[in-house]
Every structure is written in structure tokens, then in C-alpha cells.
C-alpha positions in Angstrom: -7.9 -16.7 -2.3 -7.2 -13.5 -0.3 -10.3 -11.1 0.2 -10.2 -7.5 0.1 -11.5 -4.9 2.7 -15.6 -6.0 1.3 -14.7 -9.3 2.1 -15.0 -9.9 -1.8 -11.6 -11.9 -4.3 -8.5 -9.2 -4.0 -8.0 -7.6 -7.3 -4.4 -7.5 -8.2 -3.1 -3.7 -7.3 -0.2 -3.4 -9.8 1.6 -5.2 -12.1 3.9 -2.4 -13.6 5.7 -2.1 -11.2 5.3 -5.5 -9.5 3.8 -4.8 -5.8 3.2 -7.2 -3.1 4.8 -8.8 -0.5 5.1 -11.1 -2.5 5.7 -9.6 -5.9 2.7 -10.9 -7.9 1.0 -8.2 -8.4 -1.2 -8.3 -5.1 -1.6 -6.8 -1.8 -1.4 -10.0 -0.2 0.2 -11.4 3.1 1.5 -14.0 5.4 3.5 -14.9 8.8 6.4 -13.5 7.4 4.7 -10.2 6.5 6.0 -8.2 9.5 5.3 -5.0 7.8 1.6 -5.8 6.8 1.9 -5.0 2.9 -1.6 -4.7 3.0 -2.3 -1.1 1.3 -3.1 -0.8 -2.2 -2.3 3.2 -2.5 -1.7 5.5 -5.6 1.7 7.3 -4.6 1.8 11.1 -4.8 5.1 13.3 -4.4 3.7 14.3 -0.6 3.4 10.8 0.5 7.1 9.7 -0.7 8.6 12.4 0.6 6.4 11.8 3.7 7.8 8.3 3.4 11.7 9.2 3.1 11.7 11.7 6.0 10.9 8.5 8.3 13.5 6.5 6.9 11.2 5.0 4.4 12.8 5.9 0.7 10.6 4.5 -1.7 11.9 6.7 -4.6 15.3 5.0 -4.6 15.3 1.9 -7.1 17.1 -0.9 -4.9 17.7 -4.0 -7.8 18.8 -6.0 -4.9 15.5 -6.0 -3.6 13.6 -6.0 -6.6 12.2 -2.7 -6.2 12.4 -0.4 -9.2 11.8 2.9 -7.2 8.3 4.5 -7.2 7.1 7.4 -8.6 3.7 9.5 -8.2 0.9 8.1 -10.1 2.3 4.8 -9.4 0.1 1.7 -7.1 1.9 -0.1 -4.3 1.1 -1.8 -1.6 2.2 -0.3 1.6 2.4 -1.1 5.2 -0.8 -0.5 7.0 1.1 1.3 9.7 2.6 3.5 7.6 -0.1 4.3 5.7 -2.2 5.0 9.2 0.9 7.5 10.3 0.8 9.2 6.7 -3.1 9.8 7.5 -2.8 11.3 10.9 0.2 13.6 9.5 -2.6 14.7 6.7 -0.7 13.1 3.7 -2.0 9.6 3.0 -2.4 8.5 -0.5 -5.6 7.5 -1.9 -6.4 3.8 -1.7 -7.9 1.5 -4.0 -10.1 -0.3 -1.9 -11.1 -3.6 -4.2 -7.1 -4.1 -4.6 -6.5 -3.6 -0.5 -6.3 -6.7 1.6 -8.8 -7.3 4.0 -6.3 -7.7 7.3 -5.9 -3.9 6.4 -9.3 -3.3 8.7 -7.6 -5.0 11.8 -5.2 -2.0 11.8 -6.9 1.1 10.1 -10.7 1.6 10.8 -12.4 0.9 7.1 -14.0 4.8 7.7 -10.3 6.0 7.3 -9.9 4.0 4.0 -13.5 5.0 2.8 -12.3 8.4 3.0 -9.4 8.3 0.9 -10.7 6.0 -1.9 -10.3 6.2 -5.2 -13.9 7.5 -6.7 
């Protein structure tokens, strides 16, 4: 069973839409995970707009991939790295810590994430 960022059973981040890496619902990841998928984060219209100016659309539903398009108010689980590059351009969504993998911390100090978390 993956662990979250407390070291405590990942809680499933969204099921509607389907996140994950993996598409069950979960911020979980593996070898083929290049992109650590890691983040559970509630968009906003900054952050996917953020997102799209680095080549990143997240808005556009691509079927092929399974991805139905994201909008704000929506949970997903992002790259680490991207999420870390949103942060240091002041625009990273808030993150729901229970639902964010704990190989998140090997790339984002936990203070950053305890800072933007969902109260």
C-alpha cells in the first residue's frame, strides 16, 4: 500500500475525474512514472494557464489519453517538478496532503507542501 507525505495509507485524490498515473483514482507511482505523478492538487485557472504556457495543456480533453481536460476546482495528481516550478513562479495549487504520495518529499521539501495545504 502506497503511503502519503505522513508516512500514513494514501487516500485516493479523485475519482471524478479519474487521476493517477495510473488512473485509479490515486497519486500513486512506479519505474515507469518518469514524470513523478505524485501531487494531489486542486487546479485553479492560474495554475492551468501556468501549466499551458510551458507546454503543459491540461485544459484540453485528449480521449486518446484518457484525460477528460481539467478544470478549476478540479483534484489531479501532478508532477512533482511541475508543481515545484509552479511554486517558485508564485502560482502553485493548493495540495491535499493525505491524498499526496509520499516520494513527493524526495523532490519538494514537505515545508513547501505544508504551506499550500488544504486547511
Amino acid at each position: 500500500m502506497a503511503k502519503n507525505v505522513f508516512g500514513e495509507n494514501l487516500i485516493p485524490c479523485s475519482v471524478e475525474p479519474m487521476t493517477g498515473f495510473y488512473r485509479n483514482g490515486c497519486c500513486e507511482t512506479g519505474p515507469e512514472d518518469s514524470g513523478t505523478h505524485t501531487v494531489c492538487a486542486v487546479m485553479t485557472e492560474e495554475f492551468l494557464s501556468f501549466s499551458r504556457s510551458r507546454g503543459n495543456d491540461l485544459i484540453t480533453p485528449r480521449p486518446e489519453y484518457v484525460f477528460p481536460g481539467l478544470k478549476p476546482g478540479d483534484k489531479w495528481c501532478l508532477c512533482a517538478l511541475r508543481w515545484l516550478e509552479a511554486y517558485r513562479a508564485g502560482c502553485a495549487p493548493m495540495v491535499h496532503l493525505e491524498a499526496t504520495n509520499e516520494k513527493t518529499i524526495t523532490i519538494i521539501p514537505l515545508e513547501l507542501l505544508v504551506e499550500k495545504a488544504l486547511k
